[in-house]
C-alpha positions in Angstrom: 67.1 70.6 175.1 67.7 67.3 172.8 71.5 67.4 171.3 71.1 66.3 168.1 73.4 63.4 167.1 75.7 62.2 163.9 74.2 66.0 162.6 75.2 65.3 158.3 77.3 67.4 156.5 78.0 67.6 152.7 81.4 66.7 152.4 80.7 63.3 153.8 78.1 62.6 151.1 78.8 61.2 147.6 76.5 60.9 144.3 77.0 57.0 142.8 75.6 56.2 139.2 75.8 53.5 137.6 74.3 51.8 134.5 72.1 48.7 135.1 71.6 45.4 133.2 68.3 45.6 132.5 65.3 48.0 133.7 64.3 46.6 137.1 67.6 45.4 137.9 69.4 48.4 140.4 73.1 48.2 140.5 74.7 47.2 143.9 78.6 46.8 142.6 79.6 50.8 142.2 83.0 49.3 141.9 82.0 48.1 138.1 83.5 50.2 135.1 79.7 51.5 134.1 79.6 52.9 137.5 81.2 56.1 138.4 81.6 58.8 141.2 79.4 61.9 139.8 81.0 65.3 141.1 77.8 66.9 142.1 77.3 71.1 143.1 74.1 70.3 144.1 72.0 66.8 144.3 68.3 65.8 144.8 67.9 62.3 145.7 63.9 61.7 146.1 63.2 59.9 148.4 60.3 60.9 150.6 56.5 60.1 149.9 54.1 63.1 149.4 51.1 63.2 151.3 47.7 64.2 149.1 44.3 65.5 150.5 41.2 65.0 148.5 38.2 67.3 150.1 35.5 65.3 148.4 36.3 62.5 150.8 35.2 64.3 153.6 31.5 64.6 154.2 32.1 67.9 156.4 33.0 69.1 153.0 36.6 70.3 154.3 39.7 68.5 154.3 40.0 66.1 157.4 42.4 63.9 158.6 40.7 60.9 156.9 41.2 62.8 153.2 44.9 62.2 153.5 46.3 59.3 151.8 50.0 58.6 150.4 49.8 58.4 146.8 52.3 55.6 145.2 56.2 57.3 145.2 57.1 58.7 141.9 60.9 59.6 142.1 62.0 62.5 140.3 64.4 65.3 140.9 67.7 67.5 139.4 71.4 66.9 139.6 73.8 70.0 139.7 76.6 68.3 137.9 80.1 70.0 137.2 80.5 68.9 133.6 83.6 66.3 132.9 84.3 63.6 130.0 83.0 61.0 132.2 79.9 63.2 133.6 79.2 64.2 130.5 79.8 60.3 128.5 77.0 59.1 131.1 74.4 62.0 131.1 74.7 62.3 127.5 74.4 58.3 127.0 71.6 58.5 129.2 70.0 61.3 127.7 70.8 61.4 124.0 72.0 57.8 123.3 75.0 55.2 122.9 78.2 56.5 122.5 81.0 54.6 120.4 83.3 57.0 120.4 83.7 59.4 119.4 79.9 60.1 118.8 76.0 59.4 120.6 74.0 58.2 118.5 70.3 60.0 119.4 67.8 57.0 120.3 64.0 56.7 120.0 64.2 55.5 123.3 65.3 54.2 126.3 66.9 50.5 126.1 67.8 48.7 128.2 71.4 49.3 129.1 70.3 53.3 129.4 68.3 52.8 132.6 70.6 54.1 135.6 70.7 53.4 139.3 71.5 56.9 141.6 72.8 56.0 144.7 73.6 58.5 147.5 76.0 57.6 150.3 76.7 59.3 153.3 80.1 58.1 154.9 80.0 59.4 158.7 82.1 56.8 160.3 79.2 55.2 162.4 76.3 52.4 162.4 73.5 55.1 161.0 74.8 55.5 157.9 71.9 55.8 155.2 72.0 54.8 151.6 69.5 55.1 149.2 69.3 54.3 145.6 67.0 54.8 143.1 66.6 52.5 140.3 65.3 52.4 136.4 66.4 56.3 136.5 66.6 58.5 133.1 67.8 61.8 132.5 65.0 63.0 130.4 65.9 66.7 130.1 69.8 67.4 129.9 71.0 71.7 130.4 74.6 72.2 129.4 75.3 76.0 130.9 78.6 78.1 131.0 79.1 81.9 131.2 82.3 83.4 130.9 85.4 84.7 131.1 85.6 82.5 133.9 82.9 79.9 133.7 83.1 76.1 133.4 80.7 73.7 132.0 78.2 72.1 134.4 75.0 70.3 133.8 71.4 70.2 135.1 70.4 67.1 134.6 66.8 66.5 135.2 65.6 62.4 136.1 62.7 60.3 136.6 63.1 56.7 138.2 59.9 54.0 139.0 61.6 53.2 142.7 63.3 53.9 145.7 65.6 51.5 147.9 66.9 52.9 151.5 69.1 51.1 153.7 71.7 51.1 155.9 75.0 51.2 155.1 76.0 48.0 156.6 73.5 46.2 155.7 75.3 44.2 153.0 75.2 43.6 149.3 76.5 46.7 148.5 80.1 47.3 146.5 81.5 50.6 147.1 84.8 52.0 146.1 87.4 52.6 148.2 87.3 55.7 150.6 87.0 58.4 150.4 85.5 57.7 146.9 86.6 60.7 145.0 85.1 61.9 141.8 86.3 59.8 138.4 87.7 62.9 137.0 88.1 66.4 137.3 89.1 67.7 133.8 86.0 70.8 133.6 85.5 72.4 130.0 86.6 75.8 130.8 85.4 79.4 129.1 88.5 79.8 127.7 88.5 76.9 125.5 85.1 77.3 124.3 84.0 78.3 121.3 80.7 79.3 119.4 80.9 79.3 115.2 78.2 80.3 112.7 78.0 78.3 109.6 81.8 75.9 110.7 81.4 74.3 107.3 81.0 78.1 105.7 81.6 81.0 106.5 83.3 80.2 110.0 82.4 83.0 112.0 83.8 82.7 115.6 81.2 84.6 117.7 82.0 86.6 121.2 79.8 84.9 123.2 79.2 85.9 127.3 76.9 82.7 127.8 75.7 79.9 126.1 73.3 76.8 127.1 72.5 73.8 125.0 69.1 71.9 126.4 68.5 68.6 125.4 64.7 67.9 126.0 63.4 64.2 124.9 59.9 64.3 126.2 59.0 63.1 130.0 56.0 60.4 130.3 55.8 59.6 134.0 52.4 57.8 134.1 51.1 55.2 136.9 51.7 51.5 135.2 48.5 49.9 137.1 50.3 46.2 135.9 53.7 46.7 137.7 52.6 48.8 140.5 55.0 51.6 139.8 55.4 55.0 137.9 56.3 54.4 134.4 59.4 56.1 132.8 59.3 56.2 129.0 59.9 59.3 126.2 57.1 60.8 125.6 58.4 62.9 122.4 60.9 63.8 120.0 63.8 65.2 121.4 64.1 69.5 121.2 67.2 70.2 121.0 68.1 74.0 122.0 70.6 76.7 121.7 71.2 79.9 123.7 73.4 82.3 123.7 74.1 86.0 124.9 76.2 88.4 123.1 76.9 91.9 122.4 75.1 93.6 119.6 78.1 94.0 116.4 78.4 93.3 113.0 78.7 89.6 113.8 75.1 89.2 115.3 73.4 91.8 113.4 74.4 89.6 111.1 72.5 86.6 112.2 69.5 88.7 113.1 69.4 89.1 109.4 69.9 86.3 108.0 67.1 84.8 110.8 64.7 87.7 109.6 65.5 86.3 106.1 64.5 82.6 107.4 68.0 81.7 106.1 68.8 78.9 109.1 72.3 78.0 109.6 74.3 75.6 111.4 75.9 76.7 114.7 78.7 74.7 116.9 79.7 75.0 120.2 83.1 73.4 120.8 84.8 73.1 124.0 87.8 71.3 125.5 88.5 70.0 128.9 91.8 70.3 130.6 92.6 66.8 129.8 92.3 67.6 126.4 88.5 65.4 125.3 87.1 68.0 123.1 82.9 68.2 123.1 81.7 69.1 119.9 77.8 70.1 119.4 76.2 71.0 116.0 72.9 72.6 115.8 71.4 72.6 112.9 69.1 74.8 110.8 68.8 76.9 113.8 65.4 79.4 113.9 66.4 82.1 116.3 64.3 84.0 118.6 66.0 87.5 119.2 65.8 89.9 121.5 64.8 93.6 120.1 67.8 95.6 120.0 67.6 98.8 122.0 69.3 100.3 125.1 68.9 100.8 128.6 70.0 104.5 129.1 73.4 105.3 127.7 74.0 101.3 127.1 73.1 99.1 124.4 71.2 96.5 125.3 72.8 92.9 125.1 72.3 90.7 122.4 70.9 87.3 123.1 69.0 84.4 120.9 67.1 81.5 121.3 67.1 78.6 118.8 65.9 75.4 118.1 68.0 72.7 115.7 65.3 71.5 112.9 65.7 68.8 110.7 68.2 69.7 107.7 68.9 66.7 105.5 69.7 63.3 107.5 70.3 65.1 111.0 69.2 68.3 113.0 71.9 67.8 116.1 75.0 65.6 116.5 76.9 65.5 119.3 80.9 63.8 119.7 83.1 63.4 122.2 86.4 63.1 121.6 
């Protein structure tokens, strides 16, 4: 029986992003102050090629071994991310735009400080170490997620990069930080200092709230770019920008469900500080709702959630600061 050797484990594994000069050029200095040290639940880092069988190249008429081919590598894949300041200033800067604090500034696409190498790094102690990067990445769709009481902000951020770059370790022209390379910060955005307001500029209504997402979606175009032998990575679309959020049923949301059936469409923020006191602050805009009937589920009311979309009221439909 083969022993296997140098078998991996997670906690000698770290998620590296940093911003690039220019599209095309991946970052090797992770030491630089637009790279940081991503504290990741959960990471995808594509590397492998797919293998694809066509069965009209067979003349057998079935799929044979001379129908398989491996089509050119198009990286893509999800980051679990548990949401900080720092997390959040890069996958929101990558997402949704520059930030001069303390606000992004949404952008009609991606320039050319925005494109991001991901680098995972295994640190075993040995010669095999593996280290693979993957270069002229964007975060195209961005979910910010928390439930409570006891919840934190994390993020699923979603990416799309042109092209992958493995190595070893040791094999030079790579800047890492020092070991044992912990996160840049970890300041969460707790439940407890999170809120969710109807009409803040208004009426101010602070709203019980058991979960709330925010989805920023700009619009993924991943074609084949025959010219530079690569995938392409560009937005396809304006950006949707969307808000969830789960409740009970009380004079607060019937409330909404109202003025919703009335098409009156409000503005709605979601506020939240971290324990190192940056606040995020996210306004939605003219929010449409789509509500679940109310109802109940033998002797208990059923729960109240909604499902809106910011549209475009006056010179804005969603800003989003960082303080």
């Amino acid at each position: 029986m083969t022993v296997p050797t140098n078998v991996r484990a997670g906690r000698v594994t770290a998620l590296l992003a940093g911003f690039q000069s220019a599209r095309g050029t991946p970052v090797s200095d992770f030491t630089a102050g637009t790279a940081k040290r991503i504290w990741t639940r959960e990471a995808d880092v594509d590397s492998p090629l797919e293998f694809m069988a066509e069965t009209f190249m067979d003349s057998g008429g079935g799929v044979g071994l001379s129908a398989y081919h491996a089509p050119p590598e198009k990286p893509a894949g999800a980051l679990q991310v548990i949401a900080t300041p720092t997390a959040l200033e890069m996958l929101l800067k990558s997402n949704f735009g520059a930030y001069s604090a303390p606000n992004f500034t949404l952008a009609s696409q991606v320039s050319d400080t925005r494109w991001l190498t991901l680098a995972w790094v295994e640190k075993i102690g040995g010669t095999t170490e593996r280290f693979i990067r993957i270069r002229d990445c964007w975060v195209h769709r961005l979910d910010l997620g928390i439930a409570g009481p006891q919840g934190r902000l994390e993020a699923s951020a979603e990416y799309a990069g042109r092209k992958v770059l493995v190595q070893t370790l040791n094999g030079g022209g790579i800047t890492l930080p020092a070991s044992p390379m912990q996160p840049s910060d970890k300041s969460p955005f707790p439940a407890a200092y999170t809120f969710l307001t109807r009409d803040p500029a208004g009426a101010a209504v602070e709203l019980r709230w058991k979960g709330i997402r925010m989805t920023f979606d700009q619009g993924l175009a991943h074609p084949w770019d025959m010219a530079a032998g690569l995938h392409d990575v560009y937005k396809a679309g304006k950006l949707t920008a969307e808000l969830e959020f789960t409740s009970e049923w009380s004079d607060e949301t019937w409330a909404i469900h109202d003025l919703n059936l009335a098409r009156t469409y409000q503005t709605y923020r979601v506020e939240s500080a971290a324990e190192n006191g940056r606040t995020l602050t996210v306004d939605f805009r003219n929010v449409a709702f789509r509500i679940d009937p109310p109802g109940h589920g033998g002797k208990l009311y059923k729960p109240f959630r909604a499902v809106g979309r910011a549209s475009v009221s006056g010179s804005n439909f969603v800003s989003v600061s960082l303080t």
